[in-house]
C-alpha positions as CSV (number, residue, x, y, z in Angstrom):
1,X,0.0,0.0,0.0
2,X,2.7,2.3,0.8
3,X,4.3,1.5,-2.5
4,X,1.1,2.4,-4.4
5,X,0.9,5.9,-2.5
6,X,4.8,6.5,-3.8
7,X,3.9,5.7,-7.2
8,X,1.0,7.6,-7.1
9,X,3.0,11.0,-5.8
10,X,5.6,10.4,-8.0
11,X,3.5,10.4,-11.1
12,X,1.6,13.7,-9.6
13,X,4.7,15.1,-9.2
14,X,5.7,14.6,-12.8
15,X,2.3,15.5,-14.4
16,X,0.6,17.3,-11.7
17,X,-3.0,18.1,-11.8
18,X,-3.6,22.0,-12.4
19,X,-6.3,23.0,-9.9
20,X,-7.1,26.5,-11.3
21,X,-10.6,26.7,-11.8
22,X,-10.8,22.8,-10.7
23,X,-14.2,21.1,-9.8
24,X,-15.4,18.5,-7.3
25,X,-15.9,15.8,-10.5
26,X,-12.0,17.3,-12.0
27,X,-10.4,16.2,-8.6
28,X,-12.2,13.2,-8.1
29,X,-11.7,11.7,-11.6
30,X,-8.2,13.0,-11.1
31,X,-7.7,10.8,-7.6
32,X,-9.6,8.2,-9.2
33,X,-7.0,7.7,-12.5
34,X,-4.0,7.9,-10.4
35,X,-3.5,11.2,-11.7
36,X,-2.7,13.1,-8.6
37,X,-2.7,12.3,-5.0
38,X,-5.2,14.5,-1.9
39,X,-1.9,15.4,-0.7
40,X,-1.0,17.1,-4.0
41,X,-4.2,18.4,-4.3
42,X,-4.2,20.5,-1.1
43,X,-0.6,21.1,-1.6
44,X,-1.4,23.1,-4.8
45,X,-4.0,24.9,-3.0
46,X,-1.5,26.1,-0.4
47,X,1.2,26.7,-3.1
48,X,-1.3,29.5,-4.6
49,X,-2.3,30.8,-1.8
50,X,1.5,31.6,-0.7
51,X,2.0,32.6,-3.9
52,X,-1.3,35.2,-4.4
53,X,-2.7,36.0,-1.1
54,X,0.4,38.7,-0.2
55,X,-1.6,40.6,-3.1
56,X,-5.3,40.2,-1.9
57,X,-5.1,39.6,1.0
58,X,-7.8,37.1,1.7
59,X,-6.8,34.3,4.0
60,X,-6.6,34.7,7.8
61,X,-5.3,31.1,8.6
62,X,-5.0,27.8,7.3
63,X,-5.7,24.4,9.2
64,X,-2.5,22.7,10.8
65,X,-4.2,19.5,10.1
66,X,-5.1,20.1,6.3
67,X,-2.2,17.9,4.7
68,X,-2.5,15.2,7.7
69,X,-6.2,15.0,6.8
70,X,-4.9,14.4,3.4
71,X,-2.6,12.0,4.1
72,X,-5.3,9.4,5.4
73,X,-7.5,10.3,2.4
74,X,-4.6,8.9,0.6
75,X,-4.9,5.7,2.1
76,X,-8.6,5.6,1.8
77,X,-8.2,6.2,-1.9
78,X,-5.6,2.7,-1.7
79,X,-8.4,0.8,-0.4
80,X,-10.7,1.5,-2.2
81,X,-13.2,2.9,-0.5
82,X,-14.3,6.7,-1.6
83,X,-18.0,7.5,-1.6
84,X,-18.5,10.3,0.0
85,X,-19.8,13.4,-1.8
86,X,-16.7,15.5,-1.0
87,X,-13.6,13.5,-1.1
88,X,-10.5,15.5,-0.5
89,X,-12.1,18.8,-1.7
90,X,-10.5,21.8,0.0
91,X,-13.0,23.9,1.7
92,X,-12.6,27.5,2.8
93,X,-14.6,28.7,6.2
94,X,-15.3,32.6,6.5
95,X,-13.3,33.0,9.4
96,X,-16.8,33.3,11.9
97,X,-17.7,29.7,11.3
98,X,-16.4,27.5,14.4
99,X,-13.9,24.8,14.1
100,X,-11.6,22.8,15.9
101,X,-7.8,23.2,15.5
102,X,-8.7,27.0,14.3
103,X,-9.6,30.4,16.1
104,X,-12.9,31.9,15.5
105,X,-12.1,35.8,14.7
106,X,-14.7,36.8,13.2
107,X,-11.7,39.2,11.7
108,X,-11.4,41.2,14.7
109,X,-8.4,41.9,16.5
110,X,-10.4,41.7,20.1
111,X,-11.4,38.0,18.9
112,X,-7.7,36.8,17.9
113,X,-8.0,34.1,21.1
114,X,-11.6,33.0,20.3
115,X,-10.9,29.2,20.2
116,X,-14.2,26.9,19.5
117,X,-14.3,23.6,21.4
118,X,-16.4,21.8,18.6
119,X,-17.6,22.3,14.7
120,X,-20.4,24.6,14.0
121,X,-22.9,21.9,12.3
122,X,-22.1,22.7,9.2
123,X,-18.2,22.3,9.3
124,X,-19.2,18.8,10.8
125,X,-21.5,17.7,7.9
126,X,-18.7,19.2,5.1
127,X,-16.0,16.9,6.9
128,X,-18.1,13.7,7.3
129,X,-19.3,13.9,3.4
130,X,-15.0,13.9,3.1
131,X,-14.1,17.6,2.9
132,X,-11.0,19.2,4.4
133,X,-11.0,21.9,5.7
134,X,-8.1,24.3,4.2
135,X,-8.4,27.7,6.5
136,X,-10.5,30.6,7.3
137,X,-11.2,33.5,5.1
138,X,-11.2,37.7,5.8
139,X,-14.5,38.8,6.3
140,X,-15.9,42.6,7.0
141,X,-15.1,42.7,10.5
142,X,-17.8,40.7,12.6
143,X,-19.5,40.8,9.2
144,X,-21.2,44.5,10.2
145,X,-20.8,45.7,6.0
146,X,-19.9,44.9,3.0
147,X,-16.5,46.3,2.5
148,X,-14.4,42.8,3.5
149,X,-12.0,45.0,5.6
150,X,-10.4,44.0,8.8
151,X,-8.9,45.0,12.0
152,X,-7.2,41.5,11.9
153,X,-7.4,40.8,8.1
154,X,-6.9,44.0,6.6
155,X,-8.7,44.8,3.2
156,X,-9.2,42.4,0.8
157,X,-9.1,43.7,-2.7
158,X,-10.7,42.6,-5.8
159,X,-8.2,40.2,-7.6
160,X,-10.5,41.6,-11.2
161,X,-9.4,45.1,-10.3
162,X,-7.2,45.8,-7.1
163,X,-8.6,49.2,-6.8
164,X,-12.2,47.5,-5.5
165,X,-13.1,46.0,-2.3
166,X,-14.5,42.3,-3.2
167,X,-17.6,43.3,-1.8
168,X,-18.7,41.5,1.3
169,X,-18.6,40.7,4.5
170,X,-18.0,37.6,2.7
171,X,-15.4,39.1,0.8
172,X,-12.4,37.1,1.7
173,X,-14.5,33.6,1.2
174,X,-15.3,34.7,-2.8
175,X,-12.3,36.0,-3.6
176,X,-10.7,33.0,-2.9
177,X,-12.5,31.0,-4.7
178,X,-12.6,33.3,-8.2
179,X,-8.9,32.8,-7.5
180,X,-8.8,29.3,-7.1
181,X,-7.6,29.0,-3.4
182,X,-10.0,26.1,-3.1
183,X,-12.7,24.5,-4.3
184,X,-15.7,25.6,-2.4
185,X,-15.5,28.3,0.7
186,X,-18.6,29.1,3.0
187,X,-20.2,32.0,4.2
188,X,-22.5,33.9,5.9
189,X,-25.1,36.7,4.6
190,X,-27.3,39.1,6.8
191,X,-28.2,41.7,4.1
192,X,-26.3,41.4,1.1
193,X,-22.8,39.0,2.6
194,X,-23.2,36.1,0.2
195,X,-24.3,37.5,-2.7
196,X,-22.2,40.8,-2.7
197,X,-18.8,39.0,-3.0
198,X,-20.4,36.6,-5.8
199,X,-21.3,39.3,-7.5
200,X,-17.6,40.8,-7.7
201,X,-16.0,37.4,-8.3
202,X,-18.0,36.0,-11.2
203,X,-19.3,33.3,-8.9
204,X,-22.3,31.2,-7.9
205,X,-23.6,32.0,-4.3
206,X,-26.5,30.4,-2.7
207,X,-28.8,32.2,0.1
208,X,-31.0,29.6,1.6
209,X,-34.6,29.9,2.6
210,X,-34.5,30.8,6.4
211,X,-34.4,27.3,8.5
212,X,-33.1,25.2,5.3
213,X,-29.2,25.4,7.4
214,X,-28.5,25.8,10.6
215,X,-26.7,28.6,11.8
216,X,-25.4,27.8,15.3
217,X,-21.6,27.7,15.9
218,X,-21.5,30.4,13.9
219,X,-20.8,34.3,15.1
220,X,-23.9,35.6,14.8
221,X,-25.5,38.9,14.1
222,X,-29.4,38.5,13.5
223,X,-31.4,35.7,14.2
224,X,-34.2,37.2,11.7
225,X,-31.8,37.7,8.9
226,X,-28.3,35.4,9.2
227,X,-28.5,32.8,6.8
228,X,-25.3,30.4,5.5
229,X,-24.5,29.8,2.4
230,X,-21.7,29.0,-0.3
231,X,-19.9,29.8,-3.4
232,X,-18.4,28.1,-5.9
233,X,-17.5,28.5,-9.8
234,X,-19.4,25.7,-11.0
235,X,-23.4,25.7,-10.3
236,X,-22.9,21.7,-9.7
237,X,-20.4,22.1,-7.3
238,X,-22.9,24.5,-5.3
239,X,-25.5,22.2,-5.7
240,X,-23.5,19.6,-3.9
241,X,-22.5,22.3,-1.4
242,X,-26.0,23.2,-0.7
243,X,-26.8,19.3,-0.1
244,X,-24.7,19.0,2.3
245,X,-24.8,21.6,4.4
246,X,-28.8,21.1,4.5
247,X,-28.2,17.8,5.5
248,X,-27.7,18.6,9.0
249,X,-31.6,19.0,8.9
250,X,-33.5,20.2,12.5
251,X,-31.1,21.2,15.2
252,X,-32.5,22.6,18.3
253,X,-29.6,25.2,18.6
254,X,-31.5,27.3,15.9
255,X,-34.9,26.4,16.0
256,X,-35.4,27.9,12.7
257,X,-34.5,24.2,11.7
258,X,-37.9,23.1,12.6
259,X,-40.0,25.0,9.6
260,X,-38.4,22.6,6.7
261,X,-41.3,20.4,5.0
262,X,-41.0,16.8,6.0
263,X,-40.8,16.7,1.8
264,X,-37.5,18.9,1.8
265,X,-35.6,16.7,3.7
266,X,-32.7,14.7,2.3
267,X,-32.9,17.1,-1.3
268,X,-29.9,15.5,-3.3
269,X,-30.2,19.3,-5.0
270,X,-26.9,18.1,-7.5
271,X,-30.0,16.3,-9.3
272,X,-32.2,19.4,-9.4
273,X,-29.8,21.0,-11.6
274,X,-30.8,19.5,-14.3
275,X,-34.1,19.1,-17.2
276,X,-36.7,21.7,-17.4
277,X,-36.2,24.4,-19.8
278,X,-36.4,28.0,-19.5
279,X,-39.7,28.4,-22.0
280,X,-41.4,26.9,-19.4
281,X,-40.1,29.1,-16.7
282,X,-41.9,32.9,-16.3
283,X,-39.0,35.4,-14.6
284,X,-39.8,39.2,-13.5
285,X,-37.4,41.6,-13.6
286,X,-37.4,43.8,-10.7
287,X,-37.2,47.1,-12.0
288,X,-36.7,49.1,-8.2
289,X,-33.4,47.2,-8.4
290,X,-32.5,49.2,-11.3
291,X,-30.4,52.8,-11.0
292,X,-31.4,54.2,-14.4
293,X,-29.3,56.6,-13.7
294,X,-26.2,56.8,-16.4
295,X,-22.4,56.4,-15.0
296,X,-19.6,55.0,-15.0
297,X,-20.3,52.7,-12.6
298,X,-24.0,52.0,-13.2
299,X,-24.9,51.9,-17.2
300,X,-22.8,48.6,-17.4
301,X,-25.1,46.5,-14.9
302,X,-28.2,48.4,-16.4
303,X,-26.8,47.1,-19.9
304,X,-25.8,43.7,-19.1
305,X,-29.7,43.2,-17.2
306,X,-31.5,44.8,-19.9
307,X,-32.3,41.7,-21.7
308,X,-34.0,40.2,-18.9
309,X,-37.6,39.1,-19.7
310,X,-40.7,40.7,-17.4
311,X,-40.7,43.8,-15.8
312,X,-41.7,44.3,-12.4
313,X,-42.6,47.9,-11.5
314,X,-44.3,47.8,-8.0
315,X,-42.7,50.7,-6.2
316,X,-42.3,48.6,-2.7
317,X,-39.3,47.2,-3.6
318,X,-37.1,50.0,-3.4
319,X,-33.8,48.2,-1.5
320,X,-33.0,51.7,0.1
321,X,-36.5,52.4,1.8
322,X,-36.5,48.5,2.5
323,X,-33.5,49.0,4.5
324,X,-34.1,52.0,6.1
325,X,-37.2,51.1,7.5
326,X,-37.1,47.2,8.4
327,X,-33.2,45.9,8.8
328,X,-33.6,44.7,12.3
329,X,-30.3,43.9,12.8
330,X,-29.2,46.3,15.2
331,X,-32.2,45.3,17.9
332,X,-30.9,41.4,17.6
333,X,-26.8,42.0,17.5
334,X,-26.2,42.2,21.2
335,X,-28.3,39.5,22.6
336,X,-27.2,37.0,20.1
337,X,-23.2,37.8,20.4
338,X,-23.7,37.9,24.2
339,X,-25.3,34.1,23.9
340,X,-22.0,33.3,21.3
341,X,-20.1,34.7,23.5
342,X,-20.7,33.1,26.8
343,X,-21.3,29.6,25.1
344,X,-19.6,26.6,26.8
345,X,-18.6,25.7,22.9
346,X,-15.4,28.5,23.5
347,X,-12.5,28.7,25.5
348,X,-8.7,30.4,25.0
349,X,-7.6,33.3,27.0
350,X,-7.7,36.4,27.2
351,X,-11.7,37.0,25.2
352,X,-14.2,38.7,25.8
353,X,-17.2,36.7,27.0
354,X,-19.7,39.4,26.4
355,X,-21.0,42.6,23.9
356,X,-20.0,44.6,26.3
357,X,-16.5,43.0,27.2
358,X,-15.7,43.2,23.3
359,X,-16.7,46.8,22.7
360,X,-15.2,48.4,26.0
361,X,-12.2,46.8,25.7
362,X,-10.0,49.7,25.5
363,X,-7.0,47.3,25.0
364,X,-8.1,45.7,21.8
365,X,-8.1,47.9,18.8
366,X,-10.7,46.9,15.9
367,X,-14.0,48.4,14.1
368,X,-12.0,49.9,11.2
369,X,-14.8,51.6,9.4
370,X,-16.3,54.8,11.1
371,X,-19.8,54.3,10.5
372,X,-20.0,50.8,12.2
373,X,-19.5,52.8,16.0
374,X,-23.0,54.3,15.3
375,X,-24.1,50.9,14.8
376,X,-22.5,49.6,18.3
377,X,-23.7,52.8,19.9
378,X,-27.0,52.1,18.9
379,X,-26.9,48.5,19.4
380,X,-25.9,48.9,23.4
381,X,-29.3,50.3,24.1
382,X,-31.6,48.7,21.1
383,X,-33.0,45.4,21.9
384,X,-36.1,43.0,20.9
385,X,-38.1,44.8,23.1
386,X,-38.2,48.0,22.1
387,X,-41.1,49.2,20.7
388,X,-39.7,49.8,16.9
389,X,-38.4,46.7,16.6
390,X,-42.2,45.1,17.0
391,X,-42.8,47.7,14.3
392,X,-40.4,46.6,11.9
393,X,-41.4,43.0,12.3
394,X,-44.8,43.6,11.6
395,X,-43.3,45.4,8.6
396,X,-41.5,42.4,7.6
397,X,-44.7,40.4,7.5
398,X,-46.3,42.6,5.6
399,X,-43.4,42.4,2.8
400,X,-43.1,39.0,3.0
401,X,-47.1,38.7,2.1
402,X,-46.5,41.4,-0.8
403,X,-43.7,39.2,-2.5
404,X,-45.9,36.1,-2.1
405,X,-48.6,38.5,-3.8
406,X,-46.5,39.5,-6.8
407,X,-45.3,36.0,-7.6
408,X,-49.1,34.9,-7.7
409,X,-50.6,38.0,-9.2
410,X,-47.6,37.9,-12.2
411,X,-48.0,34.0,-11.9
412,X,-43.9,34.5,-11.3
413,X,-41.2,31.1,-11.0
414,X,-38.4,33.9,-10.3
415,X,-37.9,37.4,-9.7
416,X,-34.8,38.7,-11.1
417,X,-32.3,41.8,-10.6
418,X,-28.9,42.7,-10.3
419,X,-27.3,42.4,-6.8
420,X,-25.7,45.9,-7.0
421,X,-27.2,48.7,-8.7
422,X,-23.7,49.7,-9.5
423,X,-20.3,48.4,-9.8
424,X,-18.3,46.8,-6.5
425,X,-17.4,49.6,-5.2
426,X,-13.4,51.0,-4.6
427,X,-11.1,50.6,-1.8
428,X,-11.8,53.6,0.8
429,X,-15.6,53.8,0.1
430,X,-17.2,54.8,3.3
431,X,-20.1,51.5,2.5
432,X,-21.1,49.3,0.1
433,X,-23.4,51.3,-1.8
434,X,-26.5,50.2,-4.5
435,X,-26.7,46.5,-3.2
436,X,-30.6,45.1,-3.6
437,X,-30.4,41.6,-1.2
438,X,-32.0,43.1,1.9
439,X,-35.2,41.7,0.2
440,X,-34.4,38.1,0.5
441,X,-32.8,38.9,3.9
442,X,-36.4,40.1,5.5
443,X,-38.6,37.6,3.9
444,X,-36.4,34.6,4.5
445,X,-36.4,34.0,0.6
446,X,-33.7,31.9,-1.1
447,X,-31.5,33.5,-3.8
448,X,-28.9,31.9,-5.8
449,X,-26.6,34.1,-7.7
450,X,-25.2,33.9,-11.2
451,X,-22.6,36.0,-12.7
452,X,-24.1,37.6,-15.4
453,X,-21.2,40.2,-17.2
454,X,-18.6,42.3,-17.0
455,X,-18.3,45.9,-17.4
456,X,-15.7,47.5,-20.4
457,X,-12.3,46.6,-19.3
458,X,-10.2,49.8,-18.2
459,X,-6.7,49.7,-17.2
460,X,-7.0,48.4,-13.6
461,X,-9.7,45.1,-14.8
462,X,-8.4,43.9,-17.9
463,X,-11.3,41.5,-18.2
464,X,-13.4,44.8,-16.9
465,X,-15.1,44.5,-13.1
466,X,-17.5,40.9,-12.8
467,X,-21.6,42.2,-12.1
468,X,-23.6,39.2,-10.4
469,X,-27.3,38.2,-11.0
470,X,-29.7,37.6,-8.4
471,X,-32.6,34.7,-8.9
472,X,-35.3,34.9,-6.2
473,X,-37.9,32.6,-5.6
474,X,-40.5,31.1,-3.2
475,X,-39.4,29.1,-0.2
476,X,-38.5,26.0,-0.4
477,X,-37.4,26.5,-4.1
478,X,-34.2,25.7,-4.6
479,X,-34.2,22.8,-6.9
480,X,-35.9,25.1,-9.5
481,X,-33.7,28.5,-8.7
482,X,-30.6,26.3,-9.0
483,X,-32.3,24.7,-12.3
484,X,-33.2,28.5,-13.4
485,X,-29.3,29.4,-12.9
486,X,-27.9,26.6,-15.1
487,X,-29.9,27.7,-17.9
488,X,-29.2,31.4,-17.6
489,X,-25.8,30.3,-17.3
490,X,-25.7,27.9,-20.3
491,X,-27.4,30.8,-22.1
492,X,-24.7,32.9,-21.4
493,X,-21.4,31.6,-20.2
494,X,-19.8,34.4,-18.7
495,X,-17.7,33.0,-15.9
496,X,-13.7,34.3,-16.6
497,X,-10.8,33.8,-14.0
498,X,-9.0,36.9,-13.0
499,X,-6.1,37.7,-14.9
500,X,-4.1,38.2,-11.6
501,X,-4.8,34.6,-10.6
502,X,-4.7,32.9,-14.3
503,X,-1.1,31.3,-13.5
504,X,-0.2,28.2,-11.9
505,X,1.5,28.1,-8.6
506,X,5.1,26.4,-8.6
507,X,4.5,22.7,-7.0
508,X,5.2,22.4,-3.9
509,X,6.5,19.6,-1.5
510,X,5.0,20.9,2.5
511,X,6.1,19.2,5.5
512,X,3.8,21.4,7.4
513,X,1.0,23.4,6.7
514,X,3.0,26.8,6.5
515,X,1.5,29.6,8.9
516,X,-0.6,32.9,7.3
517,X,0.5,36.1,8.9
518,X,-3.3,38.8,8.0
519,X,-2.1,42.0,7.0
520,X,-3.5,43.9,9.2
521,X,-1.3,47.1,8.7
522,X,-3.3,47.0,4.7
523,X,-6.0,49.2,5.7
524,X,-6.5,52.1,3.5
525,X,-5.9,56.0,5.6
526,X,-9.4,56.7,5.3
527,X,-10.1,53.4,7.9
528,X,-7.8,54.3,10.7
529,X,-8.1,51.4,13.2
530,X,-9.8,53.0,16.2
531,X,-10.1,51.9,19.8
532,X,-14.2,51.7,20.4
C-alpha cells in the first residue's frame, strides 16, 4: 500500500493536476485515475495561496491538520473505499464559522483568542461527506458591512481590479474561490454578505430559505436575517455544497431548523440542476433594483440586465427604503453575540465573553470603518423589546405577504435583478453602496446568484469588473432556482478567471501546513483602526 501511494505522488509530481478553476468531479476523476494524490491536491491549493494572497489579502489562517487529513485520504483512496460526496475537496470557512484546530475571529483583533471547542454543524457535515478543511477566510469585520476590511485581516481587494473591495462581508471567502484557493469556501449573509462577493467574483452563491441550514456555531449577528450559504465557480459544485450543508436538517440550537417540509428533507439538489427548460419558466425583472441613472459605474449593470424578460414595477421594492425602514439587525446583534459569547462551545484566553466586554475593551483595537460605532452605539441600548423593533417586524410580514402577492398576481417562477445597482465599489468607500439583497434577507427567501457580465475593461480590470445576477424565488425552491441558474448560465457563459490569478503556482512539496500572517497594517488611511 505504501508503495502504491509512492507511485501515485511520484507520477503527480511529474504531471501534476492544475487546480485552477478545478471542480469537485475534476479532482475526483483525477484521484480516481492515479492522476494526482489528496496530498497534492491540497498542496497546490496552499502553493497558490502563498503565492497570491500577499496581493489580496484574503486568507486569515489555514488548518494545521489540512495535509494530515490528506494524508489518510490517501490511504482511503488505496483501499478503495471513496464515496463520500466530498472526497479531499479543499473547503474555505469565512473566518466566523467555528472549528476545531482553528480560532474563530470573526476578523477582529479583540477575537484573535476565540478558540471553538467543537464544529459549528455545518463544518461537521462538510467533513463527514470527506471535505478538508483548508483555513478561514477575511471577512468585514464581525461581518457588520460589505466592504471585507479588517482590524485583523486588513482589506481584501478585488483580484479583477485591485482598486475594489471584493464586496462583502464575505469578501475574503469569494475572492478566494474566483482565485482558485479552493474549491468551495462558506459564508454567511445578513443583508447582502453572500451575494455581494459573488457578485464581484464572477461566482455562484446560494442564500437559503431561512431554517433550510442551521446557523449555530457560527458568530452571529441576527437571528431574523443570518443565513449560510456557499460559493463556488461551478453551479454543480454548489449544488452539492448546498446538499450538504442542509443535511444537517433540525437542530435545536437554531430552531429555525424546525420550519423545513417533511418533503424537503434529504434534497440531493446536485439532481435538481438538471431538465426543465427556461420556456417553461416565467421570470420578472425587478425594475426598483435598477439605477437608471447613467455612470460609470451604473450603465454597465443596467446594460448587461436589460435583456431580462418581465418587468416588475411595484414601487415597494425599493432596496434603500426596505433597508431603512425594516433591517432589524441592530435590535438582535447584542443579545445574540452575548449568547455566542458566553457559550460553553469557547475557550482560550484572554476574550471577551460578552457585547459589552468586546466593545469596552480599550485594550483591543478593531471596528475599522467609522460608521460601524454608530451601529455599536445604537446596538448597546436597542434590543427586541423596544417598541420599533415590534414595528419593523410587523413590517416584515407585511413584505413578505407582498412578495408572495407579486409572484401569484404575475403567476412569477423567479424574480430577477442585479445584486448591486452599480459596480463593487473602490477601496476607501465609506459603505457598500446600491446593493438590492435586503429583500431576500427580510422575507427569509432563497436567492442563488449567477454572474451575469462584465463591465468594459479599463486599465485596472483587464477583463473589466465581474456584475452578479440575483434569482429569487418562493421558499423552499431551490431545486428550481438552481435549475433557473444553469440555464441562464448555459445561455450565457460568462464565468472568466481573474487575470491576476490565471497562472499556476510552482509545485510544492509541504512538510507542514505553512502559517498565514493577515495584514492587518493593509487598511486604507481613510479606515484608521480605532479603539471603540
Amino acid at each position: 500500500m505504501m508503495e502504491s501511494r509512492v507511485r501515485c505522488a511520484t507520477w503527480a509530481l511529474s504531471d501534476p493536476f492544475d487546480v485552477r478553476e478545478a471542480t469537485i468531479d475534476g479532482v475526483h476523476n483525477a484521484l480516481l485515475t492515479r492522476l494526482t494524490t489528496c496530498r497534492e491536491i491540497v498542496s497546490s491549493f496552499i502553493a497558490r495561496i502563498e503565492k497570491f494572497n500577499p496581493v489580496v489579502d484574503a486568507i486569515i489562517s489555514l488548518n494545521p491538520d489540512a495535509l494530515s487529513e490528506a494524508d489518510r485520504m490517501d490511504v482511503q483512496i488505496a483501499s478503495g473505499n471513496v464515496t463520500e460526496a466530498l472526497f479531499c475537496i479543499p473547503v474555505l470557512l469565512k473566518d466566523n464559522y467555528d472549528a476545531i484546530g482553528m480560532n474563530t475571529t470573526g476578523g477582529c483583533i479583540g477575537l484573535a483568542n476565540n478558540k471553538p471547542l467543537v464544529d459549528a454543524p455545518t463544518v461537521t457535515a462538510l467533513k463527514n461527506a470527506g471535505a478538508i478543511i483548508l483555513g478561514k477566510a477575511n471577512l468585514h469585520e464581525l461581518a457588520l458591512e460589505g466592504l471585507t476590511v479588517s482590524s485583523l485581516g486588513g482589506q481584501t481587494a478585488n483580484p479583477y481590479d485591485l482598486t475594489r473591495t471584493a464586496g462583502g462581508s464575505s469578501g475574503g471567502t469569494g475572492v478566494s474561490i474566483a482565485a482558485s484557493f479552493a474549491i468551495i469556501g462558506t459564508g454567511t449573509d445578513t443583508v447582502n454578505s453572500l451575494r455581494s462577493p459573488a457578485s464581484a467574483g464572477s461566482l455562484f452563491s446560494f442564500r437559503p430559505t431561512r431554517g433550510l441550514i442551521s446557523r449555530a456555531g457560527v458568530i452571529p449577528i441576527s437571528y431574523t436575517q443570518d443565513s449560510l450559504g456557499a460559493f463556488a465557480r461551478s453551479l454543480k459544485d454548489l449544488a452539492v455544497a448546498l446538499t450538504v450543508m442542509a443535511s444537517v436538517g433540525f437542530d435545536p440550537r437554531d430552531n429555525a431548523t424546525a420550519l423545513v417540509p417533511p418533503e424537503m428533507k434529504h434534497t440531493d439538489y446536485s439532481r435538481e440542476v438538471f431538465g426543465r427548460s427556461l420556456r417553461e419558466m416565467r421570470l420578472g425583472l425587478v425594475d426598483g433594483s435598477i439605477n437608471h441613472t447613467s455612470s460609470p459605474e451604473t450603465t454597465p449593470v443596467n446594460d448587461i440586465m436589460a435583456p431580462k424578460i418581465v418587468n416588475i414595477t411595484e414601487s415597494i421594492y425599493n432596496s434603500a427604503a426596505i433597508s431603512a425602514a425594516l433591517d432589524v439587525q441592530v435590535f438582535e446583534y447584542r443579545e445574540l453575540l452575548d449568547a455566542y459569547l458566553s457559550g460553553p462551545e469557547l475557550s482560550g484566553a484572554p476574550r471577551p465573553l460578552s457585547f459589552n466586554e468586546l466593545y469596552t475593551n480599550n485594550s483591543g483595537r478593531f471596528l475599522v470603518i467609522p460608521s460601524q460605532y454608530a451601529f455599536v452605539e445604537t446596538a448597546f441600548c436597542s434590543s427586541t423589546s423596544n417598541a420599533s423593533y415590534f414595528m419593523a417586524q410587523r413590517g416584515i410580514q407585511n413584505l413578505t405577504q407582498a412578495l408572495k402577492a407579486t409572484f401569484v398576481r404575475n403567476n412569477l417562477d423567479a424574480l430577477i435583478y442585479p445584486e448591486q445597482k452599480n459596480l463593487v465599489v473602490k477601496i476607501g468607500s465609506p459603505s457598500q453602496a446600491g446593493r438590492n439583497g435586503i429583500l431576500a434577507a427580510l422575507t427569509g427567501s432563497p436567492v442563488v446568484t449567477v454572474p451575469a457580465g462584465f463591465s468594459p475593461p479599463t486599465d485596472d480590470a483587464p477583463l473589466g469588473v465581474p456584475v452578479g445576477m440575483e434569482i429569487l424565488g418562493r421558499p423552499w425552491a431551490e431545486g428550481l432556482l438552481l435549475n433557473i441558474a444553469r440555464h441562464v448560465s448555459d445561455l450565457v457563459p460568462v464565468r472568466r478567471m481573474p487575470p491576476l490569478t490565471n497562472t499556476s503556482a510552482e509545485p510544492k512539496h509541504f512538510d507542514s501546513v505553512p502559517v498565514i500572517k493577515p495584514n492587518s497594517k493593509n487598511i486604507p488611511a481613510t479606515y484608521p483602526v480605532g479603539i471603540f
